[in-house]
C-alpha positions as CSV (number, residue, x, y, z in Angstrom):
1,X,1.4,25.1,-9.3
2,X,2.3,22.5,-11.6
3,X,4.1,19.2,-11.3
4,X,5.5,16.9,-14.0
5,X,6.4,12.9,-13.6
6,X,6.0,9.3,-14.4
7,X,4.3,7.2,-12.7
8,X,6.4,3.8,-12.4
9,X,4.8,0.7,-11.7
10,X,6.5,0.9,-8.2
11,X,4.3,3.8,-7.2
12,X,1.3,2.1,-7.8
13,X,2.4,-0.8,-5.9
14,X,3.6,1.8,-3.0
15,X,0.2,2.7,-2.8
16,X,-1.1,-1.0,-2.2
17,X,1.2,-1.5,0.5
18,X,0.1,1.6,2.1
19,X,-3.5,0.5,2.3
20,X,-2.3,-2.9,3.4
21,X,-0.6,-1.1,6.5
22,X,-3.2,1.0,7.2
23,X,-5.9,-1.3,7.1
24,X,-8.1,-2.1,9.8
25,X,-7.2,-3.9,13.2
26,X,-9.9,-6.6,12.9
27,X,-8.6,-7.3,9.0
28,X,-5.0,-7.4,11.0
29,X,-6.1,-9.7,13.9
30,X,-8.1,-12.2,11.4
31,X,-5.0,-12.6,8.5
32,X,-2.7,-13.2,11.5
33,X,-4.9,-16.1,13.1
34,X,-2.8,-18.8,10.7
35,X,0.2,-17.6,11.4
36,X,-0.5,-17.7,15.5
37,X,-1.8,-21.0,14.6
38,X,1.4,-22.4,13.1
39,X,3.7,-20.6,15.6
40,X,1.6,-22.8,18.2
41,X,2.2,-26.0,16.4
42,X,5.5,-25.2,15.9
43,X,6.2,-24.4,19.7
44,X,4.7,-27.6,20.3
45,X,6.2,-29.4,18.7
46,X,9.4,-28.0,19.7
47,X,8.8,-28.5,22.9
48,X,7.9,-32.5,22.3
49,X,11.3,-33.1,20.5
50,X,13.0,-31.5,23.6
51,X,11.3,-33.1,26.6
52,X,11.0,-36.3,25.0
53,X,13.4,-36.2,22.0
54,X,10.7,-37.0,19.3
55,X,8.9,-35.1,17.2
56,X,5.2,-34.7,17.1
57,X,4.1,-33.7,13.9
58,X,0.9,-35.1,13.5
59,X,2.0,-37.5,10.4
60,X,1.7,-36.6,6.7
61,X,-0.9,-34.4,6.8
62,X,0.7,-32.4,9.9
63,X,3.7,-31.9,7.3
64,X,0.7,-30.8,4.8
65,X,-0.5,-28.4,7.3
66,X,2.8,-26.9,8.3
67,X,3.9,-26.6,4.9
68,X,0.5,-24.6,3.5
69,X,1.0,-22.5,7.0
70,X,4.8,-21.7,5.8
71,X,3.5,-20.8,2.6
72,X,0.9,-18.3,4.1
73,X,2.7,-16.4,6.0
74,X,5.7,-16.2,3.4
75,X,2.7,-14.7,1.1
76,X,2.0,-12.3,3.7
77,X,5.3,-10.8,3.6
78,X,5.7,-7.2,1.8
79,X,8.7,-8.3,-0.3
80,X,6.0,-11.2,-1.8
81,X,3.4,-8.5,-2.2
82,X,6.0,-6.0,-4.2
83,X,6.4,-9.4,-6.3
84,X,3.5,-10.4,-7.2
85,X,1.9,-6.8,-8.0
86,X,5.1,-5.7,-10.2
87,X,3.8,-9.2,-12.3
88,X,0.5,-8.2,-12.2
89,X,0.3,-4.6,-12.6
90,X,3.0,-5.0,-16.1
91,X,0.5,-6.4,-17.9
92,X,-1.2,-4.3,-20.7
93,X,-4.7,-3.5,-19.1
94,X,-2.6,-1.8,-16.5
95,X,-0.8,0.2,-18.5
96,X,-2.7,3.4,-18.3
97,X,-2.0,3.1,-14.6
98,X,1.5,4.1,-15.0
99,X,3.7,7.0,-17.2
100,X,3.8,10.6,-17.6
101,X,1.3,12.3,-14.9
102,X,1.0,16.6,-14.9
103,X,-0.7,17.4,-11.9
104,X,-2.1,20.9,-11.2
105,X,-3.2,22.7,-8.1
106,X,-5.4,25.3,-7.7
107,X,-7.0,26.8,-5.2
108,X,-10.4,25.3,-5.9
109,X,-9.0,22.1,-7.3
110,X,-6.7,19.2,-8.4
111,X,-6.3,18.8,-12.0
112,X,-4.5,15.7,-13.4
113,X,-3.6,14.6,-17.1
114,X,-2.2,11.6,-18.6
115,X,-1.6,10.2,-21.7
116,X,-5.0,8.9,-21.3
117,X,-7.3,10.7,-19.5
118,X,-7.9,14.1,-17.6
119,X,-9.5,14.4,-14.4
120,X,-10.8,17.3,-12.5
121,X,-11.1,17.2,-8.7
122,X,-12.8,19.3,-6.2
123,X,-10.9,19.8,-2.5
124,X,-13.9,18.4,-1.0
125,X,-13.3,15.0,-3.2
126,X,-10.5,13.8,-1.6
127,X,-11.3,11.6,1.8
128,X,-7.8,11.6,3.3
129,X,-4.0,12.4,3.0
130,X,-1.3,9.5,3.6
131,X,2.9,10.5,3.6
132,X,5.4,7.4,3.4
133,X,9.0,8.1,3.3
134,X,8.7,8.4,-0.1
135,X,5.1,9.1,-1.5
136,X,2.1,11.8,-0.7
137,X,-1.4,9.7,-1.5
138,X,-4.6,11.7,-1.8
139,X,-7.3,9.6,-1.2
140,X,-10.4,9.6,-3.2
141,X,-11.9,6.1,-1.6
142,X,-10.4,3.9,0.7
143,X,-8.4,2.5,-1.7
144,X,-8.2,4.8,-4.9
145,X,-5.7,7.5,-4.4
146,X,-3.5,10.4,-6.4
147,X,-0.1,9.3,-6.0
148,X,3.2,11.9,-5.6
149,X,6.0,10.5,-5.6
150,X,8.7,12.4,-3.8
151,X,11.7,11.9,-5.6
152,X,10.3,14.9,-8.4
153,X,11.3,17.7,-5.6
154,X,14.6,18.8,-6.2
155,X,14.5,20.5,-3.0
156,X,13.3,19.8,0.0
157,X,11.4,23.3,1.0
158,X,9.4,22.0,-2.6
159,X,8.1,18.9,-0.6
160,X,7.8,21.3,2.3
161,X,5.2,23.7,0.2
162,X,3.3,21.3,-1.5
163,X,2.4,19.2,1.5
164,X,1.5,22.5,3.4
165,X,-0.9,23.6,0.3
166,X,-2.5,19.6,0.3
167,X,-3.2,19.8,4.0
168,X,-4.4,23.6,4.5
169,X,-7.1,22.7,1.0
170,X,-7.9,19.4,2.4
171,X,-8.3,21.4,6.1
172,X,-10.4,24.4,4.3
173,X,-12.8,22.1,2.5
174,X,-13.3,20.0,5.8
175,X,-14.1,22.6,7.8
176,X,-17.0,23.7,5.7
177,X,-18.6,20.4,6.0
């Protein structure tokens, strides 16, 4: 089975916010701590203002503080992210990241092939499958994967057949582990 497409710079960015989803707790719990941090101040300080109607802001570099905090958390948003990786990933030594893929399954592998390169991969090579909405990602590392973008099936028993073939290889080559 054979499937032809081209990979836009939003699918490579898709994949980053998947892996920033899907990372773990801890990594959660420790890029969150600033933002607790300025909710805090700013309950606070809320509170100050209306108990006793002034404002408690620690002086200029309270303001400082607040401000960098804002900024944070407004980089931490996934609109942001989209952003800055469409700017980043347009520049020429990403180019080879994105255009026309052909990917082609077998029942011992994955082949791809791009303008670029070629690159043949065992079953037992991939590490995990991910499904968004809108994209299949097989995982070669934690953070290198083979993005599918479903908006090349037509139908929807097509995205139906070739999920069912990715999970029954990537099920047959676990369970000979």
């Amino acid at each position: 089975m054979t499937i032809k497409f081209e990979q836009t710079i939003d699918d490579v960015v898709a994949l980053g916010l998947y892996n920033k989803k899907h990372i773990s707790i801890a990594r959660k719990i420790v890029s969150f701590v600033p933002i607790a941090v300025l909710s805090i101040i700013l309950l606070v300080t809320l509170y100050y203002y209306v108990f006793f109607r002034e404002l408690v802001i620690f002086g200029t570099k309270g303001v400082v503080f607040i401000a960098l905090m804002v900024f944070y958390a407004l980089l931490r948003t996934n609109w942001y992210y989209r952003l800055a990786s469409k700017r980043k990933y347009n520049r020429i030594e990403y180019a080879s990241w994105y255009g026309d893929r052909t990917l082609t399954f077998s029942e011992s592998s994955l082949f791809t092939k791009t303008t670029t390169a070629e690159t043949h991969y065992n079953w037992d090579s991939f590490t995990k499958f991910g499904e968004t909405n809108h994209y299949f990602f097989l995982f070669i590392s934690k953070i290198q994967a083979v993005v599918i973008p479903k908006r090349i099936f037509l139908l929807p028993q097509e995205e139906h057949d070739i999920k069912s073939f990715i999970e029954r290889k990537l099920s047959e080559y676990k369970s000979q582990s």
